[in-house]
N, C-alpha and C positions, 0 to 999 in steps of 0.2 A: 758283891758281884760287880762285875767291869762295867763298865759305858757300853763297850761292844755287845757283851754277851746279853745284854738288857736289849741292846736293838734289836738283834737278830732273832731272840727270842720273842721280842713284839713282833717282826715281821713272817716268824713261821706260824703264830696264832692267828694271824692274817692273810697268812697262805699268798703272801706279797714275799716278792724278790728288792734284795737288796740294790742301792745305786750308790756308789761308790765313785765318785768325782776325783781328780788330782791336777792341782798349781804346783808350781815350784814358789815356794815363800821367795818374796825379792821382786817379780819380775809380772808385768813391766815396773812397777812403781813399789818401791818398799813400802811407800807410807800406807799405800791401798790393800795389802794382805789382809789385813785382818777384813777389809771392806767386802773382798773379796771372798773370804772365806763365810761370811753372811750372807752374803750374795746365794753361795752352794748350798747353806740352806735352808734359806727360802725358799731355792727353787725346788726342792726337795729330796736333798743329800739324804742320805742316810748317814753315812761314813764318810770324812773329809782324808783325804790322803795327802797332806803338804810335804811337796819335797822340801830338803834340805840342799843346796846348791855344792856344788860339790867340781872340782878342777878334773874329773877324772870318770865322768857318769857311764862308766863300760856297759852296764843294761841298757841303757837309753840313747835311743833315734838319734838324727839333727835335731830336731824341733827342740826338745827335753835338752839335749846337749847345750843349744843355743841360750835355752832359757837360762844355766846355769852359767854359763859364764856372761852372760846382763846379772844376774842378780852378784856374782861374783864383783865382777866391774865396779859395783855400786858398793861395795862393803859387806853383802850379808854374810855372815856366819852364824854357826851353829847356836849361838846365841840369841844371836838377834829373833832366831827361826823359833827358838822358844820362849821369847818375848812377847811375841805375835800370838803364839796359841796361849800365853797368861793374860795378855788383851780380848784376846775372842772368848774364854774364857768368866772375864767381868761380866759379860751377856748374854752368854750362853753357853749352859751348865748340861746341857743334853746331848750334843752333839758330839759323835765319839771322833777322834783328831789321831791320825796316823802319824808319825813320820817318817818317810819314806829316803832314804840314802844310801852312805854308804860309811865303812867303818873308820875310814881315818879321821873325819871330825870326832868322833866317840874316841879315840886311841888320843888323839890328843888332847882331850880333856879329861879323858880318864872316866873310867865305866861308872863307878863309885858316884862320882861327881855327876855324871852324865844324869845316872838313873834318880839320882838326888833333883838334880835342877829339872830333869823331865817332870817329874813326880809334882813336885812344886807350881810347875806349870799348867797343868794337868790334862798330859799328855795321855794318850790312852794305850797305845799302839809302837810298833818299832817293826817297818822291815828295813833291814841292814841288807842290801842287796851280795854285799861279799862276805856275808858270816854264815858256810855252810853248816847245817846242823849239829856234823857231828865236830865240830869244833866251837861252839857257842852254849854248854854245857850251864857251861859257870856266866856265861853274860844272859843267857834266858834265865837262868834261878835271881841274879839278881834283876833283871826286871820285875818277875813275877812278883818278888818280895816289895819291891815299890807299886805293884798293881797295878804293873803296866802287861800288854801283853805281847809277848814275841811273838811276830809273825813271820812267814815265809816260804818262798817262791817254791813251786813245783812246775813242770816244762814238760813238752810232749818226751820226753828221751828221760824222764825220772822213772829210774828204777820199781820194781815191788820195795825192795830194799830201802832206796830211797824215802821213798812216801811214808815208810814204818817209822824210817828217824826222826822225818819232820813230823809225824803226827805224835811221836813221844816228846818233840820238844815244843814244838806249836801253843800255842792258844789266842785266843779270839777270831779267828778266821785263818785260812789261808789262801796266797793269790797263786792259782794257775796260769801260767804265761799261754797263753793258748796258741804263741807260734813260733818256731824255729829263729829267732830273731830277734830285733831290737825294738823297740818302741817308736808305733810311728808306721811300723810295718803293714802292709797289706795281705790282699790273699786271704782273709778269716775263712776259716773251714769249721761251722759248727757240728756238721757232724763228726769229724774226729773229736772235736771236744767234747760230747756226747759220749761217744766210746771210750774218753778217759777217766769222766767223772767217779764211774760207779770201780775201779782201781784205787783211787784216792779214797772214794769214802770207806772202802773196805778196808782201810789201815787209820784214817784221818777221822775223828769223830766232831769236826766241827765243819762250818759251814762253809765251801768255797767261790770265792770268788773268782770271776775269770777278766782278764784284761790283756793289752794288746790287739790291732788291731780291729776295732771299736772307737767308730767315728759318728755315730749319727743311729736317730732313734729306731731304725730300721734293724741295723747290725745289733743295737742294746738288747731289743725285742727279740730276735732269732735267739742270743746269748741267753736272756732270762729265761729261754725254756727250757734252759739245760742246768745251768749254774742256778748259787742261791745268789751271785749278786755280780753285779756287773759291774767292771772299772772302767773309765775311758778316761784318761788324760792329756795324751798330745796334740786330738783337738781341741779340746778346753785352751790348753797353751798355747796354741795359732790364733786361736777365735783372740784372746786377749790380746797379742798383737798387732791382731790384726783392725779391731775398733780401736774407732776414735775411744780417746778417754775420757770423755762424758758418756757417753753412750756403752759401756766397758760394762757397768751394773746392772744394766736394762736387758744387754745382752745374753747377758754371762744367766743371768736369771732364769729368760724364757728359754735359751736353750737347756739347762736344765730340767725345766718344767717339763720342755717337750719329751728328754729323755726318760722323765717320771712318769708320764702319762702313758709312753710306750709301753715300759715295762710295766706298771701295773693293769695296760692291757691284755697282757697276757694271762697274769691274774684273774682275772674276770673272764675270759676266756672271749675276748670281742676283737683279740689279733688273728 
């Protein structure tokens, strides 16, 4: 049984919503990823989401954009990125580790290889943001066969049709984009994302995640009363710019914390 499906299973016995954090591996500092990625769960990740940096982030905002090309700048690649999670790794055997990109570092290292050195690393997760489903057939069988889990994106404008394909090729979770846009975007409307969940679950038998436009414990809390786990990443990516870098760990921590404590407010039912 996956790293994922072990979480999410602990968190619906606890009737607790998932938090699902996302950095881009690289940036600001390659040597501080993995730092960073202890940092997220500390403060009480459930799910780490590491990008992979990438010359072409067509999902993703400025913020997200920007971060990829500093960590580009600096040399990380697809390697290095799964270096990182075999470092985080040596410490921590719990924490289930996405990676979050897109398909031409996997095309140029070849899927075989990809899903081999993932596996090796022990990666848990893969959303490929340009692998629609019905063309990732044969790249979600060999994940799965490495025991990793293909995940992937559903959008207010996804089909019935839709949703049926990603939920036959899907496993360990799937992210709902919860807006007409890129990463980084405003505007969050949780009631229409309310109005999509119960669509996706009726095709989709696993747990979703909602991300996009989720910046603060406020908007997490609204999301956790609809979704089973909330993503926010492009303020995670500012906030780490934006501290000093001694102060980067302290930060990065308590704001987590805070986002944890929102959302398992709602749990408890004291939001």
């Amino acid at each position: 049984m996956s790293r994922i499906k072990n979480t999410f299973d602990a968190l619906a016995a606890q009737r607790r919503k998932g938090l699902i954090p996302f950095i881009t591996a690289g940036d600001p500092d390659p040597a501080r990823t993995v730092e960073f990625m202890h940092a997220l769960a500390a403060g009480g990740a459930d799910v780490i989401e590491l990008g992979v940096p990438f010359s072409d982030p067509m999902a993703d905002g400025p913020v997200i954009q920007q971060s990829s090309e500093r960590a580009l700048a600096k040399g990380v690649s697809l390697r290095h990125v799964l270096a990182d999670v075999k470092r985080f790794r040596a410490t921590d055997d719990r924490t289930p580790v996405v990676l979050m990109g897109y398909a031409n570092p996997i095309e140029r290292m070849g899927a075989d290889a990809f899903a081999a050195a993932a596996k090796d690393a022990g990666v848990d997760g893969v959303l490929i943001v340009d692998y629609p489903p019905e063309e990732s057939v044969g790249f979600a069988a060999k994940m799965r066969e490495a025991g990793i889990d293909p995940i992937f994106l559903l959008a207010p404008t996804s089909t019935d049709g839709r949703i049926a394909e990603v939920g036959r090729a899907a496993s360990g979770y799937v992210y709902y984009v919860s807006l007409k846009g890129v990463t980084g975007a405003g505007n969050l409307d949780v009631s229409s994302i309310a109005g999509k969940i119960p669509a996706i679950k009726a095709h989709v038998p696993l747990p979703v995640g909602v991300g996009f436009g989720i910046r603060d414990a406020q908007t997490a809390a609204a999301v956790a009363e609809v979704a089973d786990a909330v993503v926010i990443g492009s303020r995670i990516v500012q906030l780490l710019q934006q501290t000093a870098p001694d102060a980067a760990v302290a930060t990065l921590t308590q704001f987590i914390a805070d986002i944890r404590r929102a959302i398992d407010g709602v749990a408890a039912g004291t939001r």
